[in-house]
N, C-alpha and C positions, 0 to 999 in steps of 0.2 A: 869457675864457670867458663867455659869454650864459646866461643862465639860462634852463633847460630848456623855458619855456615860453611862448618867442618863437620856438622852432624851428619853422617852417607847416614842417608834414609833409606838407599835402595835394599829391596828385599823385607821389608818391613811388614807388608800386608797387612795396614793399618787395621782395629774394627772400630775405633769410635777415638773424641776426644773429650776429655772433660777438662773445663778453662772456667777461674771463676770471672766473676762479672769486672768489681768498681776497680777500675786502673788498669784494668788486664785486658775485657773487653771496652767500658766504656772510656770517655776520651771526658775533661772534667765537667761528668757527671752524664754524658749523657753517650749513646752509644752513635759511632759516627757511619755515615754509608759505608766507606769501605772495608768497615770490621764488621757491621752489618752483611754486606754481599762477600766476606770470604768465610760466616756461619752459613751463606747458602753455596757457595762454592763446597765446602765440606760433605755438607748433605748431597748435594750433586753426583758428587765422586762415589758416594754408598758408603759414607762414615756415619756412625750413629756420633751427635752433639749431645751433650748435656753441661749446660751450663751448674756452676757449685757455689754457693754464695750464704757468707755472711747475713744478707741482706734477709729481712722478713716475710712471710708468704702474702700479707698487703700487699709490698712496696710489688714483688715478683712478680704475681697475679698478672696484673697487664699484659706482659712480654712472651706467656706462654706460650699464646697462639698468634703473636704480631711475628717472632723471630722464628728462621727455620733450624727448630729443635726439637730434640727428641721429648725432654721434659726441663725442668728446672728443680734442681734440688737446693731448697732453702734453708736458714737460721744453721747455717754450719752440720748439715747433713740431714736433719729433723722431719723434714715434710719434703714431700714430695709433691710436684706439682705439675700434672699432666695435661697434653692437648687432648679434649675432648667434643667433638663435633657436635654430638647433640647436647652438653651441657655446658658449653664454654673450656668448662677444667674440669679435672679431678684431681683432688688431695688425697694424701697418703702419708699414714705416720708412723713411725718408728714408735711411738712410744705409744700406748693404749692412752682412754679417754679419761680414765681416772687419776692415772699420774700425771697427764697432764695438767688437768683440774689443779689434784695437793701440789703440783710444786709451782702456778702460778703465783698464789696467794707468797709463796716463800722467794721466790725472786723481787717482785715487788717490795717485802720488804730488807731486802738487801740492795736494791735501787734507792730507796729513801737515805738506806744508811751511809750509799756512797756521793748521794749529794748532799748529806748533813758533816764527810769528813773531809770530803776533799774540795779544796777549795777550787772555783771555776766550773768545776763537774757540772753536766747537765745531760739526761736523756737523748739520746738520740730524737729528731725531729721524726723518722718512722717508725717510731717508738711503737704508736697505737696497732701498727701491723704487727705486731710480734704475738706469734702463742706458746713459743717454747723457749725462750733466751730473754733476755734484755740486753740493750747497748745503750753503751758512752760516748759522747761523740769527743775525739778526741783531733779531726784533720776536717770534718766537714762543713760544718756551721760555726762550730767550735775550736776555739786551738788549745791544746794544753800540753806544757812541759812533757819531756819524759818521768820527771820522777813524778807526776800525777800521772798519769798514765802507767806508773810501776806500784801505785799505790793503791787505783783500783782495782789493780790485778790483784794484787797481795788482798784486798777487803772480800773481794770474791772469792778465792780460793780460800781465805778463811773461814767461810762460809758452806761448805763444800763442793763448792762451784768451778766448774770446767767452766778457765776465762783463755780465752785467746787472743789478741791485735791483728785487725787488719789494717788497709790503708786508709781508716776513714774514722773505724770505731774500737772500741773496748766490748767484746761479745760474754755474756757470763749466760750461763745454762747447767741445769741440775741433769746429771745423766754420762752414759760412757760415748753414746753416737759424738762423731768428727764428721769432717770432710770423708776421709778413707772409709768410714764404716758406710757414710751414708753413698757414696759412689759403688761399695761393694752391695748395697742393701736395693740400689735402683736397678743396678744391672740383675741381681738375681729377679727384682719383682718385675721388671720389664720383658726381661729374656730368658729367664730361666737360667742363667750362666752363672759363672763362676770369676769372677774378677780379676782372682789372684794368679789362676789357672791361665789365664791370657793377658797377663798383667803389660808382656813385653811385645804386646800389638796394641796398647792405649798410649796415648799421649798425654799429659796434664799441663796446663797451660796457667804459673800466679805471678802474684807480687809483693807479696806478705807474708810476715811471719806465722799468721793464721793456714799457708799454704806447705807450711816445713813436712805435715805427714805426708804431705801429699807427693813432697820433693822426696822425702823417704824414700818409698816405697815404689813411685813411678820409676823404672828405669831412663823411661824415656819423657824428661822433663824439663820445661822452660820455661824462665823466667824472660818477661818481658821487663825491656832497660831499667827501667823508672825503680826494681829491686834492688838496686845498689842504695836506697834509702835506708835499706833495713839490713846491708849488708851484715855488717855487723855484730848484729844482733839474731842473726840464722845459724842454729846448729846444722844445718839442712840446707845444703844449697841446690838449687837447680842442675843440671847439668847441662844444663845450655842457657845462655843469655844472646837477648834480641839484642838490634842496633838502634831500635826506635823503641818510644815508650808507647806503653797504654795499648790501644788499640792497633794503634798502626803500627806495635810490635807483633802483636795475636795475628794482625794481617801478613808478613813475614811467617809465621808460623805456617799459617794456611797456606799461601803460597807454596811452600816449600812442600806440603805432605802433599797438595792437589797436584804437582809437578812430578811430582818420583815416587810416589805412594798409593797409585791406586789399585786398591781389593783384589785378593785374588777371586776369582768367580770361580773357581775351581778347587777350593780350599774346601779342606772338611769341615770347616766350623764358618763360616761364611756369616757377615754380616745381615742382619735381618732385612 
């Protein structure tokens, strides 16, 4: 990883970033003003924000229309969660009503199974917010080893379960949608666009291993400090690491594109 400020951004003509929330944006647990005013610095400048997050369309809800973003895409790409003026929000879903329905009953009971084998396990405390995933709290209420935290994975992917780790929790969900499909799924439902087609004017902003597709695939991507936790254990590294963790690394990030990156207005594909 390079440290963040050998990255020449000029010439970039950013169109948007997508950064997920716990440890990236907020600061523990909560988001702090100055990662707060540099998601509105962002939007200032004419970058489309969208926040990507593990976290569930519950806990998310709130934030939709408090923070200046475009949407909020939640449960590891699954729902989408939009500002909506005359109804607060609107949700949007990757998967239809009926799959969603057969595979709660089948997660739930692969949640039973992983706090009846692993010992310490326990639900995530935003457990009740979730319609498409379940989580293990593994760093937030809860602490558990790594080889518990390697053994839920293993119960869930036994299971036919897409499990991933963030900074917080153990995520398991029936289905192929990620982070990457669900940021390629909101840009087309949002804009009409094509993701991959402009993939080297997006930025992605994590801190977890839960963020490797995203280090993938993003050209241009950064890890704020606090990923050296999970070093590692990243087949996927960032290509850029902050000097600060958490937020007031994402605030460095910001900085940096609101400084030397702003839109061309004259560009054929211009931001909306």
């Amino acid at each position: 990883m390079l440290k963040l400020p050998s990255w020449s951004t000029r010439g970039l003509r950013p169109i948007g970033v997508f950064t997920d929330i716990d440890d990236t944006l907020t600061t523990e647990g909560a988001i702090t003003p100055d990662a707060l005013q540099a998601l509105a610095d962002l939007k200032a400048a004419g970058l489309q924000v969208v926040p990507i997050t593990g976290r569930p369309v519950g806990w998310s809800e709130p934030f939709v229309n408090r923070w200046p973003v475009d949407a909020i895409v939640a449960e590891n790409g699954a729902v989408g969660l939009l500002p909506d003026p005359a109804h607060g929000l609107r949700k949007i879903y990757q998967q239809d009503t009926a799959t969603r329905e057969r595979n709660l009953a089948r997660m739930q009971a692969v949640g039973q199974r992983v706090l009846r084998e692993v010992p310490g396990a326990q639900l995530s405390q935003d457990h009740a917010g979730r319609e498409t995933d379940i989580a293990v709290d593994h760093s937030e209420f809860a602490h558990l080893p790594q080889s518990a935290i390697d053994a839920v994975v293993r119960i869930m992917r036994s299971e036919g379960m897409t499990a991933t780790v963030s900074s917080i929790h153990i995520n398991g969900w029936f289905g192929e949608h990620s982070k990457l499909s669900g940021a390629r799924w909101i840009v087309r439902e949002l804009w009409g666009r094509d993701l991959d087609a402009e993939i080297e004017r997006w930025v992605y902003v994590g801190d977890s291993t839960n963020d490797q597709v995203m280090f993938e695939r993003f050209p241009h991507s950064v890890g704020v400090a606090n990923i050296r936790r999970f070093e590692k254990e990243l087949k996927h590294l960032p290509k850029y690491i902050t000097q600060r963790e958490r937020g007031a690394g994402f605030v460095e990030v910001a900085s940096l594109l609101k400084s030397e990156c702003i839109p061309d207005p004259f560009a054929s594909d211009p931001p909306n």
